[in-house]
C-alpha positions as CSV (number, residue, x, y, z in Angstrom):
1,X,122.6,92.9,82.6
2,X,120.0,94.8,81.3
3,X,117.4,96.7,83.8
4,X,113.9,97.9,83.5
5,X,112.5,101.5,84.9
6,X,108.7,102.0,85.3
7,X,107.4,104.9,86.4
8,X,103.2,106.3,87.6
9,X,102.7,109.6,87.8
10,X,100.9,111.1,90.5
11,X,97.0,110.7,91.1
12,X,94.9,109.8,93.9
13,X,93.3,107.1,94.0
14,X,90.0,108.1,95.6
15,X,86.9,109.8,93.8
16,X,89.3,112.8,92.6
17,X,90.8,110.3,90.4
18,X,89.6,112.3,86.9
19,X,86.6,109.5,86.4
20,X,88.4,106.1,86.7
21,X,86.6,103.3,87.2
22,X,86.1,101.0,90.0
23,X,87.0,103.8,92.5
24,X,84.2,105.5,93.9
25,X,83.7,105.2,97.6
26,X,87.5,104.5,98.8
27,X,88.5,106.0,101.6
28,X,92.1,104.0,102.8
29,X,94.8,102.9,100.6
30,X,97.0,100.0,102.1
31,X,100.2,99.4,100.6
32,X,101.9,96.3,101.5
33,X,105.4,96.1,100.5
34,X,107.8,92.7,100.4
35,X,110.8,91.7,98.2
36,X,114.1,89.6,98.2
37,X,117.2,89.9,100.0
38,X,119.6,91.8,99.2
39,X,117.2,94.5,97.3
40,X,118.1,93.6,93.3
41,X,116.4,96.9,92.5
42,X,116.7,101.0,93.2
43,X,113.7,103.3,93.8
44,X,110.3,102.8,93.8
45,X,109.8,105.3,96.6
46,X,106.0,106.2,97.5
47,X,105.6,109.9,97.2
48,X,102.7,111.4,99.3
49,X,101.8,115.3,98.5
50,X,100.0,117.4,100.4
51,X,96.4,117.9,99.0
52,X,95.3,121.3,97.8
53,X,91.3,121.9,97.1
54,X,90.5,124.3,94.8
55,X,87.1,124.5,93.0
56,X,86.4,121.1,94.9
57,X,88.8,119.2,93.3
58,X,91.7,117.6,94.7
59,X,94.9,118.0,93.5
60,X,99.0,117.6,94.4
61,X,100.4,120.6,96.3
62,X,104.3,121.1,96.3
63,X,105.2,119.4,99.5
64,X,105.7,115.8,100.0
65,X,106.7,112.8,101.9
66,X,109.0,109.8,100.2
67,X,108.8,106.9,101.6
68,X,110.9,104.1,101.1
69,X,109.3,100.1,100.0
70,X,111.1,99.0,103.1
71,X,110.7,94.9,102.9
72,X,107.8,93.5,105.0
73,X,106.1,97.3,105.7
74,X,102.7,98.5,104.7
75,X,101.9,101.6,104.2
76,X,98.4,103.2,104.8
77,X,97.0,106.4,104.0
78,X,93.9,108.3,102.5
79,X,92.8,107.7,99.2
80,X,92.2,110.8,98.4
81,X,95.9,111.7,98.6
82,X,97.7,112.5,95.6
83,X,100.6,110.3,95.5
84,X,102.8,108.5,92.9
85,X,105.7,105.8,93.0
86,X,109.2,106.8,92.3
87,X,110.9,105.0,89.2
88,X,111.9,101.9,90.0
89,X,115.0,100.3,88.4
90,X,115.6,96.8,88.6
91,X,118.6,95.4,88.1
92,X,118.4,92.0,86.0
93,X,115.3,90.6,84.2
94,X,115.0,87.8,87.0
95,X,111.4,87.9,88.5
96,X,112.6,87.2,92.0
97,X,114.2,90.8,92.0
98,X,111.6,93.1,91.2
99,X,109.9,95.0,93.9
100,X,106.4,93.7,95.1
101,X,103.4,95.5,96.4
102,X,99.9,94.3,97.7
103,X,97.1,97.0,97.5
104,X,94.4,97.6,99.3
105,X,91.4,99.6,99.6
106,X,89.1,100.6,102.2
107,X,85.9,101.3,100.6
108,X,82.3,103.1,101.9
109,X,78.9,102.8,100.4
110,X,77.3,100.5,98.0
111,X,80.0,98.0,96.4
112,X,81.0,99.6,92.6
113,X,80.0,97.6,89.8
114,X,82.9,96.9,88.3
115,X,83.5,94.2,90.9
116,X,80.3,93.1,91.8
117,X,80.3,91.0,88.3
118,X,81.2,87.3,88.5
119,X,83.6,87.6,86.0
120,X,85.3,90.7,87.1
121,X,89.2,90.9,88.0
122,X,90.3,90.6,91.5
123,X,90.6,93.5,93.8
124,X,94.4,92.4,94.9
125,X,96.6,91.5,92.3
126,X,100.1,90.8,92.4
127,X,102.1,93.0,90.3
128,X,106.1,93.2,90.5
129,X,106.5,97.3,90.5
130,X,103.0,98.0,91.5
């Protein structure tokens, strides 16, 4: 059967995030991680890197930690971490076997506008190799 890989490279996802949107003021990420039995898919590791300031940025040093979407785990950590997810493979095109992930964020300060409009997206979303 034919798979699918997706991959993110690394980034925080904090105020050092290179101007994105939406993020300003988050201080936790939660990472909530559940899929089927047997696992239908490889990778999809969350890679953590050490955070090296320089000129008051933020940015990914050389060592890491890989941690594995272990079924029914969350994983919290600061948002200001550099960090990306692992390639993830999965192995048919069947919904039901992709890796899933809930995120969350912790936020300080005043609430962005981004999601303060009506009409604006919801914080969690459901995505199969978030």
């Amino acid at each position: 059967m034919p798979g699918r890989v997706v991959v993110y490279l690394p980034s925080p996802d904090g105020d050092d995030d290179g101007g994105l949107r939406g993020t300003a003021g988050r201080q936790l990420t939660c990472v909530y991680y559940f899929h089927g039995q047997p696992r239908r898919f490889a990778g999809g590791e969350l890679r953590l890197y050490e955070r090296v300031v320089r000129g008051g940025s933020v940015s990914p040093g050389e060592g890491f930690v890989t941690l594995d979407p272990a079924d029914n785990s969350a994983v919290f950590f600061a948002s200001s971490t550099p960090h990306e997810v692992r390639p993830v493979e999965v192995v048919s095109e069947n919904f039901a076997d992709s890796r899933f992930a809930i995120t969350i964020w912790f936020r300080r300060g005043p609430r962005p506008s981004l999601l303060a409009a009506p009409s604006a997206a919801p914080a969690v979303a459901l995505s199969p190799t978030s």
